[in-house]
C-alpha positions in Angstrom: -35.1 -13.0 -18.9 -33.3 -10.2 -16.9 -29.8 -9.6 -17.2 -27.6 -10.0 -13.9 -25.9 -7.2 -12.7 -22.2 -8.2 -12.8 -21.0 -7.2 -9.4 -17.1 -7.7 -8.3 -16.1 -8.3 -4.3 -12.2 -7.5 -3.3 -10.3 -7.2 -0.1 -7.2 -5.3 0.2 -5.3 -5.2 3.6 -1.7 -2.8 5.1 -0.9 -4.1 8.5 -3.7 -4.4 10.5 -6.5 -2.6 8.3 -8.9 -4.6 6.0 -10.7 -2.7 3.0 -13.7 -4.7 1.0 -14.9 -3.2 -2.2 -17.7 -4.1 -4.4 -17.7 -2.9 -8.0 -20.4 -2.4 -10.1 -21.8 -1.0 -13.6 -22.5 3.2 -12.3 -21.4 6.1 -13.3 -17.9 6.1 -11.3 -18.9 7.0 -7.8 -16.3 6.1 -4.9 -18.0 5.4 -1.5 -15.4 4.7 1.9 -17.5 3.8 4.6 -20.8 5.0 3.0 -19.2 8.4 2.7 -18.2 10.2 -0.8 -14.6 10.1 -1.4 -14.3 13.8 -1.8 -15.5 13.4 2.2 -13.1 11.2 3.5 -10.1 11.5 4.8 -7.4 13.8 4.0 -6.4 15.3 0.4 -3.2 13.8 0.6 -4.7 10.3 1.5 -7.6 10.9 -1.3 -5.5 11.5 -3.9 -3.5 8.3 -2.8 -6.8 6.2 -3.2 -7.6 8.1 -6.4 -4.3 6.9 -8.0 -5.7 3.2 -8.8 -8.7 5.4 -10.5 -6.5 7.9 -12.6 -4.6 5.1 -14.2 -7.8 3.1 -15.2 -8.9 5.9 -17.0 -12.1 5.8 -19.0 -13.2 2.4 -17.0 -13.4 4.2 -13.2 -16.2 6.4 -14.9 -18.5 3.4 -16.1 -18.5 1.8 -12.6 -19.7 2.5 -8.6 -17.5 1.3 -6.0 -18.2 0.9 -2.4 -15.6 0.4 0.3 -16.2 -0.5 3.6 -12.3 0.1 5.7 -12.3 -1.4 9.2 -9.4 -1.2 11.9 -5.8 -0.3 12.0 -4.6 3.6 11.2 -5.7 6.4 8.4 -2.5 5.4 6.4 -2.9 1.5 6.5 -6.6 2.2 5.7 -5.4 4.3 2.9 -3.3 1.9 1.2 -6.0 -1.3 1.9 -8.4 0.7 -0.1 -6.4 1.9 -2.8 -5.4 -1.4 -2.9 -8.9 -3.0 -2.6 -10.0 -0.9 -5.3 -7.3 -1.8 -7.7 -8.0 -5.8 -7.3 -11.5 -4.9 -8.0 -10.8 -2.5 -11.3 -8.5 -5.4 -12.6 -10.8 -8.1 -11.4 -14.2 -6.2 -13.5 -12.1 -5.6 -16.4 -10.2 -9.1 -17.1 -7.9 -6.9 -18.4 -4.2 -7.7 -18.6 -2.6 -4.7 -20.1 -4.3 -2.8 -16.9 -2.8 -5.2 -14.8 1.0 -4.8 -15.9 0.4 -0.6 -15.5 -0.8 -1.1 -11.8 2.0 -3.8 -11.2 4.8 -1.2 -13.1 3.2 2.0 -11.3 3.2 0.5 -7.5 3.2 -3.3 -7.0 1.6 -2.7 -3.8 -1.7 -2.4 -5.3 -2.1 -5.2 -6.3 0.4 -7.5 -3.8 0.2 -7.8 -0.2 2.7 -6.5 1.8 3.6 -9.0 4.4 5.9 -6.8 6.4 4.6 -6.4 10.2 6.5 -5.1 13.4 8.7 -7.3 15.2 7.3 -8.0 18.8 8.8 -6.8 22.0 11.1 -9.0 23.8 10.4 -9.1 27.6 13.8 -7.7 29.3 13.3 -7.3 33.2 14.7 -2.9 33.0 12.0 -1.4 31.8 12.9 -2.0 28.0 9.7 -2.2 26.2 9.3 1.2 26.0 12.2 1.4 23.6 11.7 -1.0 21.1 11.9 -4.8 20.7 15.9 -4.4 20.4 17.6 -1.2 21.9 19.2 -1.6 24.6 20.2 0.2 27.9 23.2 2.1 26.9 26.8 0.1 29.0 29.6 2.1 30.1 32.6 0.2 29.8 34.9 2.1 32.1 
């Protein structure tokens, strides 16, 4: 009989970007977009993603995970991965104690964040350009 590989799909999503991550037993190398991690991105927004790695510990080194990040900006991508990843670590290890660290370290990566932009409101001067609820500065004298 041959063993199953036991193999972990997670999405993570910031605003309008959407990361999907599938974990498996490796050696604890991080693909975004079929790119190394060490590749991709920015060092600031690297070690960002790493942070969900660092606090696993000894588990990020006995796994392979692949992330594929579609849409919105670097930042949002950022945090949807980081967050993807983290579901995924969690998810692979059934672990609870793991979970509590992440959730005490930064709830966001594990818990949506549900704030968006508000929409502009249609005002007939031009006000769009300044935000959904500035206003044309009134004299009153």
């Amino acid at each position: 009989m041959v063993k199953k590989e036991k193999t972990i799909l997670e999405v993570g999503k910031r605003r309008l970007a959407i990361a999907r991550a599938v974990i498996k037993e490796g050696t604890g190398k991080v693909f975004i977009n079929s790119r190394p991690l060490d590749l991709w991105g920015t060092p600031v927004l690297r070690l960002w993603v790493k942070e969900p790695l660092i606090l696993a510990g000894d588990l990020a080194k006995v796994v392979d995970i692949h992330v594929n990040v579609r849409s919105g900006g670097i930042v949002g991508q950022a945090e949807a991965v980081r967050q993807a990843i983290a579901k995924a670590l969690v998810k692979y290890s059934k672990d609870k104690k793991l979970k509590q660290k992440f959730l005490e370290y930064d709830r966001n990566l594990l818990v949506y964040d549900p704030r968006r932009n508000e929409p502009h409101h249609a005002s007939g001067k031009g006000a769009s350009k300044r935000g959904s609820r500035r206003h044309k500065q009134r004299s009153k004298r």
